[in-house]
C-alpha positions as CSV (number, residue, x, y, z in Angstrom):
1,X,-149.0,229.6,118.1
2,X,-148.5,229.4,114.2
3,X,-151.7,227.5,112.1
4,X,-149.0,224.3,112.0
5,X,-149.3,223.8,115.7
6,X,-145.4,225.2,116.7
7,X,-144.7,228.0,118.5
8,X,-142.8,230.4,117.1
9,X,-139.3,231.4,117.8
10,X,-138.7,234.7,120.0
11,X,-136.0,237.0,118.6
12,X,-134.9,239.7,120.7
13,X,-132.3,242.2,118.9
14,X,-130.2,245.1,120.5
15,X,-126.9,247.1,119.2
16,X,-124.1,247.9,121.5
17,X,-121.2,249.9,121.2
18,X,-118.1,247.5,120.5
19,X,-117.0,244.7,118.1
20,X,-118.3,242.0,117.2
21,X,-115.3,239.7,119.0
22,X,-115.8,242.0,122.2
23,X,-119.5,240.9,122.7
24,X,-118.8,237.6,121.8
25,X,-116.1,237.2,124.6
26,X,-119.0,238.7,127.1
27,X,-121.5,235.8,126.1
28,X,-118.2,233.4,126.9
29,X,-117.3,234.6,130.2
30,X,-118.7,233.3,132.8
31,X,-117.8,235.4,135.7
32,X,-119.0,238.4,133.7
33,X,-122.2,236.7,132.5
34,X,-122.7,236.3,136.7
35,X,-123.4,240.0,136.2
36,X,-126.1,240.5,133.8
37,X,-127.5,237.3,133.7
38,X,-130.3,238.5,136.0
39,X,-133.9,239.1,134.3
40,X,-137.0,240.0,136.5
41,X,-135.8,240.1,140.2
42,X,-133.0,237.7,140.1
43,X,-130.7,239.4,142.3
44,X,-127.5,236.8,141.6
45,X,-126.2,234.4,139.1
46,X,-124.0,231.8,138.8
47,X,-122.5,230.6,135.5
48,X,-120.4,227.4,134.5
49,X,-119.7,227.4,130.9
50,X,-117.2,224.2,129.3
51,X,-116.6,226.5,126.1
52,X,-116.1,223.8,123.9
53,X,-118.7,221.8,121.7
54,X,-120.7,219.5,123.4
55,X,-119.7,221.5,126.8
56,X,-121.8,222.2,129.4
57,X,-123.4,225.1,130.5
58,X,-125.4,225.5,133.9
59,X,-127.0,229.0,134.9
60,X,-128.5,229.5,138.5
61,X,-130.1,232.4,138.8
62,X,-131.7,233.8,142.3
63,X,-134.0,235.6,143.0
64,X,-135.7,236.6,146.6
65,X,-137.8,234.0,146.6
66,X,-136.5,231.4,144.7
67,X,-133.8,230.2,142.9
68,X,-133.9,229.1,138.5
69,X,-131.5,225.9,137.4
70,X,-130.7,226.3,133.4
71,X,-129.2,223.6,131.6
72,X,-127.7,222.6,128.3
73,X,-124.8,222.1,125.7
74,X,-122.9,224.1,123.7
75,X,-124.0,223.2,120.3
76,X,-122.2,225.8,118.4
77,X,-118.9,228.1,118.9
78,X,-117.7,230.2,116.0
79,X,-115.9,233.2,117.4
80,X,-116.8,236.5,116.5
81,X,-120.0,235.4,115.2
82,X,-122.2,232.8,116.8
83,X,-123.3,231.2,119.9
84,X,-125.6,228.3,120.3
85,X,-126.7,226.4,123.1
86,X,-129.8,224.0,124.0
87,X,-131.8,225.5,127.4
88,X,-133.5,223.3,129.6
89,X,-135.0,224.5,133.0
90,X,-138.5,224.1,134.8
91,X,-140.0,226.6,132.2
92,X,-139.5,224.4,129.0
93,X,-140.9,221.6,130.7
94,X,-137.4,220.2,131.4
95,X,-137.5,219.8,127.7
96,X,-134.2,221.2,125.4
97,X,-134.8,224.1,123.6
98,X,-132.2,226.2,121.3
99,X,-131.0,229.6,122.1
100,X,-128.6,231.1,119.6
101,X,-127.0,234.3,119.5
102,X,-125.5,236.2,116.9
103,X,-123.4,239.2,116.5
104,X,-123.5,241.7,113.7
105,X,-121.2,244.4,113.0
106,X,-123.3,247.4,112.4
107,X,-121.1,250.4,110.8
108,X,-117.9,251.5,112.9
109,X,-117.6,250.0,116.3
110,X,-121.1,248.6,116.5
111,X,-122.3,245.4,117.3
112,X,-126.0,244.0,116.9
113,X,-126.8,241.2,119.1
114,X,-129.9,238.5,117.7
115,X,-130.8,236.3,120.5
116,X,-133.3,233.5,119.0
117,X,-134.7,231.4,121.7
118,X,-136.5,228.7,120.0
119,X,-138.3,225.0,120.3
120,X,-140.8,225.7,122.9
121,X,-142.9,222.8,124.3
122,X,-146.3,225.8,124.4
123,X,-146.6,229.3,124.1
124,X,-146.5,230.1,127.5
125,X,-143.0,228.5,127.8
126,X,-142.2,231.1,125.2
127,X,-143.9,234.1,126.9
128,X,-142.1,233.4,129.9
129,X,-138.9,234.1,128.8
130,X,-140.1,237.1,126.2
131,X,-139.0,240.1,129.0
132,X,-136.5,237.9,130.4
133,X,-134.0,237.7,127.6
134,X,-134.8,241.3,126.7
135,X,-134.0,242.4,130.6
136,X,-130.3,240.6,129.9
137,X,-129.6,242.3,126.8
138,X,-130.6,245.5,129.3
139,X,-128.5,244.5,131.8
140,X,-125.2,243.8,129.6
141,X,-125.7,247.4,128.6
142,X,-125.6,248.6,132.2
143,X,-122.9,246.3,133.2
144,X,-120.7,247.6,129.6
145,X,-121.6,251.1,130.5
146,X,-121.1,250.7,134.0
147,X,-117.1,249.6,133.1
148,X,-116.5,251.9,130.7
149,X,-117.9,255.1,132.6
């Protein structure tokens, strides 16, 4: 927690191979974010997306044991570049926070990805989802190098 009392956002970063517009139509499809939507041992996702602003977005994700609801609106939409949307599940408290991710165009047919999760109710809202948004990230890699191989 900072000295003013707010925890601070996470930032996770990764560069893929691709455009900018390429990685941003992954983080708008739904049956493709199914795929590597999955952190820790989620074994399936389901995604609804309304890509508009103000749409909704819902993200099941299951795991063996149990299974995560994610909630929110899509409270920014500016293709190639940015993606914003507010997250609200069990781990937040059932409170909105705001993920937002950005892509970058890093030299010829590169593309770096900033995903900043941020307006956590407590630290350990914000711990819980530190590996989590870095296993996605992960997992879009497999899935792009998985088609492409």
């Amino acid at each position: 927690m900072s000295p003013d009392g707010v925890t601070p956002p996470l930032v996770v970063r990764r560069t893929f191979a691709g455009t900018r517009e390429e990685l941003f139509d992954e983080w708008t499809d739904p049956e493709g974010m199914a795929a590597w939507m999955c952190p820790g041992d989620i074994v399936s996702s389901d995604v609804q997306l309304d890509l508009r602003l103000g749409g909704a977005l819902r993200i099941t994700m299951r795991g063996p044991k149990a299974a995560y609801e994610h909630r929110g609106e899509i409270t920014a939409l500016e293709r190639p570049s940015k993606i914003a949307f507010t997250w609200i599940a069990k781990a937040t408290d059932d409170r909105p926070t705001l993920v937002t991710v950005e892509f970058f165009a890093r030299g010829r047919n590169q593309c770096e990805v900033v995903l900043t999760h941020e307006n956590f109710p407590r630290p350990e809202a914000r711990q819980q989802y530190e590996g989590g948004w870095a296993r996605i990230l992960e997992r879009l890699a497999d899935d792009r190098d998985a088609r492409q191989g």
